[in-house]
C-alpha positions as CSV (number, residue, x, y, z in Angstrom):
1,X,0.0,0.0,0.0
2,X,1.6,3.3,-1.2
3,X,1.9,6.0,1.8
4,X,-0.9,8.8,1.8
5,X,-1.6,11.9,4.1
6,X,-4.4,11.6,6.2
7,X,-6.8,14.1,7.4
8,X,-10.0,14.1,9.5
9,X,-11.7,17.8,8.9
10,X,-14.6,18.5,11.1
11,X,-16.6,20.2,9.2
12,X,-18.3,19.5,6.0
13,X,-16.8,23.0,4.6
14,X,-13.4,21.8,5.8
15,X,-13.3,18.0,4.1
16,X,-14.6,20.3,1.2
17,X,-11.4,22.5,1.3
18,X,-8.7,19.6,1.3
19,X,-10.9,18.3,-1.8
20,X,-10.9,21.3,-3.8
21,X,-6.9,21.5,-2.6
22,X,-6.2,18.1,-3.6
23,X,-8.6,17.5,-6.4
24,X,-8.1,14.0,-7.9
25,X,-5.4,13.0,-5.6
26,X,-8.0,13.2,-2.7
27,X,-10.1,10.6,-2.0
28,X,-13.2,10.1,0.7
29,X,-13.1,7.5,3.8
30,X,-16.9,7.1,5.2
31,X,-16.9,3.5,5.6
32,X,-13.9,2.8,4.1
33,X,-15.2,-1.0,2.4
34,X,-14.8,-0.4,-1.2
35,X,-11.7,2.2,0.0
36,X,-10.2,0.0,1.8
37,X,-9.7,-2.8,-1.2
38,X,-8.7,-0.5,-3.5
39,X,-5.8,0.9,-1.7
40,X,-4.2,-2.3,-0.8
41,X,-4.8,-3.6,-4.3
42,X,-2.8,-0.3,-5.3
43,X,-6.1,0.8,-7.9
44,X,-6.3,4.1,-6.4
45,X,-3.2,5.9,-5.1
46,X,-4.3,9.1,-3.5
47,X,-2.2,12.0,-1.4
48,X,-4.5,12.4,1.0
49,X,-7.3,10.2,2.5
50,X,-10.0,12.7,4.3
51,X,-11.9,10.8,7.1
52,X,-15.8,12.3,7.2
53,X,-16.3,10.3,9.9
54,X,-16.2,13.1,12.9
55,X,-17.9,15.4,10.1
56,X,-20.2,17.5,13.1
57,X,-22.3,19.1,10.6
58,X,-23.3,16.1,8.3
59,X,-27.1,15.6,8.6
60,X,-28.6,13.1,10.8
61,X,-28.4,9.6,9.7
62,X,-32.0,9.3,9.2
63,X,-34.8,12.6,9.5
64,X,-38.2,13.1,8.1
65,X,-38.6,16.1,5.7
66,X,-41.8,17.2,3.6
67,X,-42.7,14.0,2.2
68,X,-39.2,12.6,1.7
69,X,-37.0,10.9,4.3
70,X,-33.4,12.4,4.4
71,X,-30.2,9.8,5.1
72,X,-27.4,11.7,6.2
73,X,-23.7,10.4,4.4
74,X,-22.3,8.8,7.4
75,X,-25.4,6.6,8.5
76,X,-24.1,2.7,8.0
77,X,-26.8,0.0,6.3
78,X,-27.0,-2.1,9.8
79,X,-28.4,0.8,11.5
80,X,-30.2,1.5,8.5
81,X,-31.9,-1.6,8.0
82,X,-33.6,-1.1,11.6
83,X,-34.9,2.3,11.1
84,X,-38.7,1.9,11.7
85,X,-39.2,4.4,8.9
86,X,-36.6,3.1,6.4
87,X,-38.5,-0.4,7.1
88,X,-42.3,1.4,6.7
89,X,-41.6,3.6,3.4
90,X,-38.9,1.7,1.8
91,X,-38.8,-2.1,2.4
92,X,-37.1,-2.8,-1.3
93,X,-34.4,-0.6,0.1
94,X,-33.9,-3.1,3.0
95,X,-34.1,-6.2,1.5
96,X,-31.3,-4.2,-0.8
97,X,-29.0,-3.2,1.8
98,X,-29.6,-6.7,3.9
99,X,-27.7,-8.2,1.2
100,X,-25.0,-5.8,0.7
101,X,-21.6,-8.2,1.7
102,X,-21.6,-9.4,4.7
103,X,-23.1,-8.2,8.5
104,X,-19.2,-7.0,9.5
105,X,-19.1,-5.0,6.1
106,X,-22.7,-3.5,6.7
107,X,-21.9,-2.2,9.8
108,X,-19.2,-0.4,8.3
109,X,-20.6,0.6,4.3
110,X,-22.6,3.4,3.8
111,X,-25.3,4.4,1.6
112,X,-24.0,7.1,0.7
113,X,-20.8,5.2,-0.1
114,X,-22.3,2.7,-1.9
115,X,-23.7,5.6,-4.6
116,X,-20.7,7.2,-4.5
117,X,-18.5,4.3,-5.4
118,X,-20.3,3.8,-8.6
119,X,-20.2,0.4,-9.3
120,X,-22.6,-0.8,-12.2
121,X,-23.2,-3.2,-9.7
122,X,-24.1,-1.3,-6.8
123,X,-27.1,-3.2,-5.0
124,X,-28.9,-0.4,-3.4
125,X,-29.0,1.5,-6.6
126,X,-32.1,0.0,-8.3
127,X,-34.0,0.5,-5.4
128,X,-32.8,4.4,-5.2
129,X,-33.4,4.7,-8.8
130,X,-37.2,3.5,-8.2
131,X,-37.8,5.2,-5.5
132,X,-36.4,8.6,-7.4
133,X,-33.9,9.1,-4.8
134,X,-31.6,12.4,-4.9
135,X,-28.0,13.0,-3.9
136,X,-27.8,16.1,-2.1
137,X,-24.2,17.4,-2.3
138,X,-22.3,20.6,-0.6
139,X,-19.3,22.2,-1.9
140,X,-17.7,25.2,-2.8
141,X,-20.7,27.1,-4.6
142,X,-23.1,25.9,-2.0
143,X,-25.8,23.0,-1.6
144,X,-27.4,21.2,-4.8
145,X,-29.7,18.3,-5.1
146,X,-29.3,15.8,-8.2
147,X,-31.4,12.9,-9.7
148,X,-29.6,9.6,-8.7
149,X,-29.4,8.8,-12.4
150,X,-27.7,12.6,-12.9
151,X,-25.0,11.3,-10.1
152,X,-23.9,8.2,-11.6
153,X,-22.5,8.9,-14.8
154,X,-20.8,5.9,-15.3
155,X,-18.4,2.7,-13.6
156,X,-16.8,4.9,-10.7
157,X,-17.9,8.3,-11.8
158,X,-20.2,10.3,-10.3
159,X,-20.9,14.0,-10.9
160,X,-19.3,15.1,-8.0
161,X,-17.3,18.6,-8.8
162,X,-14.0,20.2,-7.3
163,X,-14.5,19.9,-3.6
164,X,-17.6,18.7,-3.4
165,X,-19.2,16.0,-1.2
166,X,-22.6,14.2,-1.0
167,X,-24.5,15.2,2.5
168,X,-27.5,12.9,2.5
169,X,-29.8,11.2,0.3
170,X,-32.8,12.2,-0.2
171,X,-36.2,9.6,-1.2
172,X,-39.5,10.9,-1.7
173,X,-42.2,8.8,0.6
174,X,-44.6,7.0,-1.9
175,X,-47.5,9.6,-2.0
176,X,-49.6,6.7,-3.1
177,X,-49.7,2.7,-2.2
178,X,-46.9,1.4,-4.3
179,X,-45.4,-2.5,-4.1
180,X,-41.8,-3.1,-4.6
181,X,-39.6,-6.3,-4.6
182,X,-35.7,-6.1,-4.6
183,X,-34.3,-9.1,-6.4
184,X,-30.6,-10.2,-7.3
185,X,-28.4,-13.2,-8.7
186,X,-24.7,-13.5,-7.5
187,X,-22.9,-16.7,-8.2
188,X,-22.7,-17.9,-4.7
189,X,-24.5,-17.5,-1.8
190,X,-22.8,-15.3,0.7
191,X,-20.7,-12.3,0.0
192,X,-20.5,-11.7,-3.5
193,X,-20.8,-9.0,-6.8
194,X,-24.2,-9.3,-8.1
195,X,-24.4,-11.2,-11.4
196,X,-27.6,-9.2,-12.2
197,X,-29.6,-7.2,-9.7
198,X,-33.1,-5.2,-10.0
199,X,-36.3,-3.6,-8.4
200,X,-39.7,-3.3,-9.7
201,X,-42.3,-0.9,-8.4
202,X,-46.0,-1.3,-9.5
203,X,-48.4,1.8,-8.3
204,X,-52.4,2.4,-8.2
205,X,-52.2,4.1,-11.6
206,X,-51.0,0.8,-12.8
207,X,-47.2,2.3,-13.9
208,X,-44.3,-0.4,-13.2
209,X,-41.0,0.8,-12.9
210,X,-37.8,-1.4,-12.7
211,X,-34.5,-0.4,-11.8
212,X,-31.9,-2.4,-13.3
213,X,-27.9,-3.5,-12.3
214,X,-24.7,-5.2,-13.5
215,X,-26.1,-5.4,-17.1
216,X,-25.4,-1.7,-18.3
217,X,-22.4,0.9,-17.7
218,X,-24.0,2.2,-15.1
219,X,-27.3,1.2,-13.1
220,X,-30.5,2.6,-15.3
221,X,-34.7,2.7,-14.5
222,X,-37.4,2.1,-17.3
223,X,-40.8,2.8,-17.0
224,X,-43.9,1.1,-18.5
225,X,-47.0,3.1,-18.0
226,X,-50.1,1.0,-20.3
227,X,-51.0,-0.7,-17.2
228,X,-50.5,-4.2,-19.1
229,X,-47.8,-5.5,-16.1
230,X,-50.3,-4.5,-13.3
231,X,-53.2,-6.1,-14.7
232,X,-53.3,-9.7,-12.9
233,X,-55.9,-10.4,-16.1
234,X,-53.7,-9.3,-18.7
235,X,-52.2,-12.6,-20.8
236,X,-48.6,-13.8,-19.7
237,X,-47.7,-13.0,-23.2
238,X,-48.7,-9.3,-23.4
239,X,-46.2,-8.7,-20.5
240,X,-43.4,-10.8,-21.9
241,X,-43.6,-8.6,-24.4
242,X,-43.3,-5.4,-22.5
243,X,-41.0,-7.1,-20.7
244,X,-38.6,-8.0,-23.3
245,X,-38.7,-4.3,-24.4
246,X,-37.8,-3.2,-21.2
247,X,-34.8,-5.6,-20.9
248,X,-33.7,-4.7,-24.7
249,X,-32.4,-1.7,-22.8
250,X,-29.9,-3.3,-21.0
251,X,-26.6,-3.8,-22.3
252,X,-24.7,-6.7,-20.4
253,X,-21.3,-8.1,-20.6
254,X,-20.0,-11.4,-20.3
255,X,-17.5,-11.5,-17.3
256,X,-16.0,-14.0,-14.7
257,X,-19.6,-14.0,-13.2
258,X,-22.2,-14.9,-16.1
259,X,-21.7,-14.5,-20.0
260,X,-24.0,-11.7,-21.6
261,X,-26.8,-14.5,-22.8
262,X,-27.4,-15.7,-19.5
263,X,-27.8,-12.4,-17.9
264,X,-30.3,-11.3,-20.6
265,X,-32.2,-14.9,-20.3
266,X,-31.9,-14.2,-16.0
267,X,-33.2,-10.6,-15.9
268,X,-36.6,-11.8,-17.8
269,X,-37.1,-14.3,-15.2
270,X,-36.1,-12.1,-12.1
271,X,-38.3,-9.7,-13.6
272,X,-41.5,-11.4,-14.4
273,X,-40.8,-12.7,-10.2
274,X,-40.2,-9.6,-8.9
275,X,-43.2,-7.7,-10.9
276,X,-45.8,-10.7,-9.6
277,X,-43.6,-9.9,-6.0
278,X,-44.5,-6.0,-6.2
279,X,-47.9,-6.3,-8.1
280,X,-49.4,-8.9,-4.7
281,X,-47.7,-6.2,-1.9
282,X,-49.7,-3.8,-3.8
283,X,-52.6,-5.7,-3.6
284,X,-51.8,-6.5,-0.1
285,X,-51.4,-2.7,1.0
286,X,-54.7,-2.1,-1.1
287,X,-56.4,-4.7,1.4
288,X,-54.7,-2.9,4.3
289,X,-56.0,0.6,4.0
290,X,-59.8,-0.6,3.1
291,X,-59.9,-2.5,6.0
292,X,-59.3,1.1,8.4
């Protein structure tokens, strides 16, 4: 491991400082998993590691806004994956982050860290995608708030600018009922990269929504909005159809975890399990609020 400065700022205007000093030879320790690997495996070789860690001003790891529920940079996914109103709003999200390595490394990773690092791969990203989650992030010229699929440009890039860093994210509570189902295929059980990952979403209006991972540059979310997928009557044909359209936008590549044809041939069946998965919670939460 090559030697690197390390500095632990405590302000979020102070970490921003040493990263607009230090620009790309600066890199950000939260929880330090995908870090971590990288600097041992010599991949990144930064001057200076800045530790947001004892960060006083960062948001709180989870707070309710006006209609959206704000999680701060530094909150970790096993504290996460307890919240009561992570759990109510966004349970997709937690069957996402339950997954994420192992239960050492998700009481170290972040969300935040997890959407930073960019990885095609990234589990929780499907589920922020669906859910229309936004990165809020503070720098230099002040606070902005971006569309997750605005942050992730591509494997490891994000649209974070000269000394700036991501605050919080930001997901808008479901206005509506809405059923969503996290689903993902590694080659192993235990800790492993996701072969293929995904969410769908099914509202009252009948639109489905899937989030999709590991089979494009960089996660992506598709919409269908004729109602077809949501309709338990509809024929099983009339949504493979929709469904193969909405898979035609992926873009795989065959690796050392699954060639391209099998990762097409597994997201149609993921999909079609985790559409009927979303489309019965939504029933079920249908059932729930006429019975009040």
């Amino acid at each position: 491991m090559q030697a690197f400065e390390y500095a632990r700022p405590a302000t979020v205007a102070g970490a921003a400082e040493l990263l607009a000093r230090y620009g790309d030879d600066a890199r950000i320790l939260a929880g330090g998993t995908d870090l971590i690997v990288a600097l041992r495996q010599g991949t990144v070789r930064p001057r200076v590691v800045v530790d947001i860690k004892g960060l006083t001003d960062l948001p709180p790891a989870v707070a309710g806004t006006a209609g959206a529920v704000s999680v701060g940079a530094g909150a970790v996914m096993a504290d996460l994956v307890r919240d009561p109103r992570i759990r109510a709003s966004f349970p997709a999200l937690v069957d996402a982050m339950d997954v994420v390595g192992s239960i050492q490394i998700r009481n170290r990773a972040t969300l935040a860290g997890n959407v930073c690092n960019a990885s095609p791969a990234a589990d929780t990203a499907p589920v922020l995608l669906v859910h229309g989650a936004r990165a809020i992030v503070a720098g230099p010229a002040g606070e902005r708030r971006l569309a997750l699929d605005e942050f992730i440009l591509g494997p490891r890039r994000t649209a974070l600018g000269a000394g700036e860093i991501m605050t919080a994210l930001e997901l808008p509570v479901p206005a509506q009922p809405l059923g969503t189902a996290f689903a993902r295929m590694t080659r192993r059980r235990g800790v492993d990269l996701a072969t293929i990952s995904l969410c769908c979403a099914v509202d009252s209006a009948g639109v489905a929504r899937f989030g999709y991972g590991a089979v494009a540059a960089k996660p992506f979310l598709i919409s269908d909005e004729t109602g077809t997928l949501a309709d338990q009557q509809a024929p099983a044909a009339a949504k493979d159809a929709i469904l193969d359209r909405l898979i035609g936008h992926a873009s795989p590549i065959s690796d050392v975890r699954a060639s391209r044809d099998y990762r097409i041939a597994m997201l149609r069946v993921l999909s079609r399990r985790a559409l009927a998965t979303a489309t019965q919670r939504l029933l079920a939460s249908h059932h729930r609020d006429g019975g009040q």
